[in-house]
C-alpha positions as CSV (number, residue, x, y, z in Angstrom):
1,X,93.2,80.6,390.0
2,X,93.7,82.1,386.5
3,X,92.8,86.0,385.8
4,X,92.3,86.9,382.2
5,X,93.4,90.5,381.2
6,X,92.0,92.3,378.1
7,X,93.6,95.4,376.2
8,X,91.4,98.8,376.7
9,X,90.7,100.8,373.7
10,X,94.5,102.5,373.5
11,X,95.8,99.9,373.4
12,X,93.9,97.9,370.5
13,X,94.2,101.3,368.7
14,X,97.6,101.5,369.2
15,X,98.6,98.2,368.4
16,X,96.5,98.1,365.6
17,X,98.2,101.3,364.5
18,X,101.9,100.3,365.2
19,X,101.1,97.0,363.5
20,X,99.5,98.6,360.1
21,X,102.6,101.0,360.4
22,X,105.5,98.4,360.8
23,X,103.7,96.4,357.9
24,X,104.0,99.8,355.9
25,X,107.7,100.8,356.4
26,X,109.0,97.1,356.0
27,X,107.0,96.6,352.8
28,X,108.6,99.6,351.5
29,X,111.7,98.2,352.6
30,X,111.4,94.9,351.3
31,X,110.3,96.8,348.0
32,X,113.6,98.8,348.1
33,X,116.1,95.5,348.7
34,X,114.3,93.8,345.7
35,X,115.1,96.7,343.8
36,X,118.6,97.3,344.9
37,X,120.4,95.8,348.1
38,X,120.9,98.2,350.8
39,X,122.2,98.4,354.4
40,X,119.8,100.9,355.6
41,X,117.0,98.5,354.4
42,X,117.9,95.2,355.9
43,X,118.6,97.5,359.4
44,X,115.5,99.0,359.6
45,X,113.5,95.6,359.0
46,X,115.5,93.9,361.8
47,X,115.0,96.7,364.0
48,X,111.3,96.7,363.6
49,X,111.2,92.5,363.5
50,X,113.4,92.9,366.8
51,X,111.3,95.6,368.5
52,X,107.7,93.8,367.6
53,X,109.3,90.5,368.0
54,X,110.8,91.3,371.9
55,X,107.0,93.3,373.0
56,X,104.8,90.6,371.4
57,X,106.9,88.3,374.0
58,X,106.8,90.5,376.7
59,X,103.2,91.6,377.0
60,X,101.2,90.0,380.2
61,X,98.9,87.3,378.8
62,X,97.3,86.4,382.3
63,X,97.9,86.6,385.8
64,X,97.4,82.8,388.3
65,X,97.6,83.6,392.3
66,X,98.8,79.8,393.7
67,X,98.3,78.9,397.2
68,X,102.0,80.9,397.6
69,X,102.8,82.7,394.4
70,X,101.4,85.5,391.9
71,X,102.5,84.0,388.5
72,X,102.9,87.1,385.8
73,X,102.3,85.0,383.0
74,X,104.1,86.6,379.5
75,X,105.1,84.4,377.1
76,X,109.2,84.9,377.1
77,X,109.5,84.9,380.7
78,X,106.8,84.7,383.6
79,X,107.2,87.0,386.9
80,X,106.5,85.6,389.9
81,X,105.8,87.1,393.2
82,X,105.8,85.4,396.7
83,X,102.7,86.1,398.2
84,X,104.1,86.3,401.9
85,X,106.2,89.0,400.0
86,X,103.2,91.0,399.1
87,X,102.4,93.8,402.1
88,X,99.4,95.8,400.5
89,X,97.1,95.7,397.1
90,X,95.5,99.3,396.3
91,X,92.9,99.8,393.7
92,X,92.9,102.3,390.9
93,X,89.8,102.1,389.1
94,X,89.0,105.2,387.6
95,X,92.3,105.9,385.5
96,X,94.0,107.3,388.3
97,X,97.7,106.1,387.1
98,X,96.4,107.7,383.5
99,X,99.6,110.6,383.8
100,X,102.2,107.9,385.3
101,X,105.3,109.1,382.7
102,X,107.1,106.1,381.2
103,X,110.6,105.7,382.3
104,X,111.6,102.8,380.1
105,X,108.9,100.4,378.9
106,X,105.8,99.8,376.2
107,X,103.1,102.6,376.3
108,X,100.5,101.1,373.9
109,X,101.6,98.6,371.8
110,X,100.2,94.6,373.1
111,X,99.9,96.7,376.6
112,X,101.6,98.8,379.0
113,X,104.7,96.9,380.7
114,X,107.9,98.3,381.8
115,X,108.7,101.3,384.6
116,X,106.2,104.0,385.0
117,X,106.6,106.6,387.8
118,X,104.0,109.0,388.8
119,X,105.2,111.6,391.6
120,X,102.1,110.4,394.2
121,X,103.3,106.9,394.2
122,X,106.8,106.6,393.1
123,X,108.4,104.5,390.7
124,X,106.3,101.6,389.1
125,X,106.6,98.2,387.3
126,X,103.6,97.7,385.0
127,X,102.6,94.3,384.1
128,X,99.3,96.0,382.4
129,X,97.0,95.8,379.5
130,X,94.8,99.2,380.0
131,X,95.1,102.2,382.4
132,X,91.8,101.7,384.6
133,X,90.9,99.1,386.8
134,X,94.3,98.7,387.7
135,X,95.6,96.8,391.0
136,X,98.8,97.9,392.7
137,X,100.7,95.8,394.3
138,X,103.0,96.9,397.2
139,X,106.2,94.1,398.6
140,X,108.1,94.3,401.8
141,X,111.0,95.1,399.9
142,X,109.3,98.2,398.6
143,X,108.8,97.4,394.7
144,X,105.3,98.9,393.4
145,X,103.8,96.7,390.6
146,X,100.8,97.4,388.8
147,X,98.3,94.7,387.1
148,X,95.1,94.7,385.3
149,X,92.8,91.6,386.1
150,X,89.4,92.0,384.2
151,X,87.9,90.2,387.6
152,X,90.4,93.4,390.0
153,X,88.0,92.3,392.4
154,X,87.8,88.9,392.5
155,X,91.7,89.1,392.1
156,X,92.0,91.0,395.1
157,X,90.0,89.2,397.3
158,X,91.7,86.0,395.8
159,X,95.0,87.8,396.7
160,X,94.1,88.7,400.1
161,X,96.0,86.3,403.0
């Protein structure tokens, strides 16, 4: 069973934003190498072709629950989860993980993916694409990893054993 996800309004904005931004500085760049090659240029488009590039690929593009497997679907790599593995699903609808502090991941821009910790839960994985409606999902071995469905409760109850 296949679960769309949809970006909330941060995100679009930010996206938007980053995207109309990137265009900007790399323009300017471009601009400058045409004029006169430079080092600092050609760095600073790589760096932001590599940093858009590596988070377009990342982003969660839809989550499918098999008969024995949650199926993270991004388009670089997919994350899969055993379901036998999963021990409890909580639901966060009303923007409770809203202050979760990013430790190392993407706070805006196609999403919000990478480790999150917020002192009530503990460290996080997010695999999200907005900050309500969120499920968290808790494994045996103790990982917490949070997902955004547009159907949370239809992917809950399609989660449940």
């Amino acid at each position: 069973m296949k679960f769309t996800t949809s970006l909330d309004r941060l995100a679009t904005i930010v996206t938007w934003g980053v995207s109309l931004l990137f265009i900007t500085i790399i323009g300017v760049q471009v601009k400058e190498l045409i004029h006169e090659f430079s080092t600092l240029s050609l760095i600073v488009i790589i760096l932001l072709l590599l940093v858009y590039l590596f988070t377009f690929l990342l982003r969660p593009l839809h989550y499918t629950i098999t008969d024995t497997t949650l199926i993270i679907q991004r388009p670089l790599s997919s994350k899969k989860i055993a379901r036998a593995d999963i021990e409890a699903l909580e639901l966060f609808i009303n923007g409770e993980l809203n202050w979760a502090i990013r430790t190392f991941g993407v706070g805006g821009l196609f999403g919000y993916f990478g480790r999150f910790f917020k002192g009530s839960i503990g460290s996080m994985t997010w695999y999200a694409t907005r900050r309500n409606k969120a499920v968290l999902i808790r494994t045996k071995k103790g990982d917490r990893i949070v997902v955004t469905p547009d159907d949370y409760e239809g992917f809950v109850t399609a989660l449940q054993p």
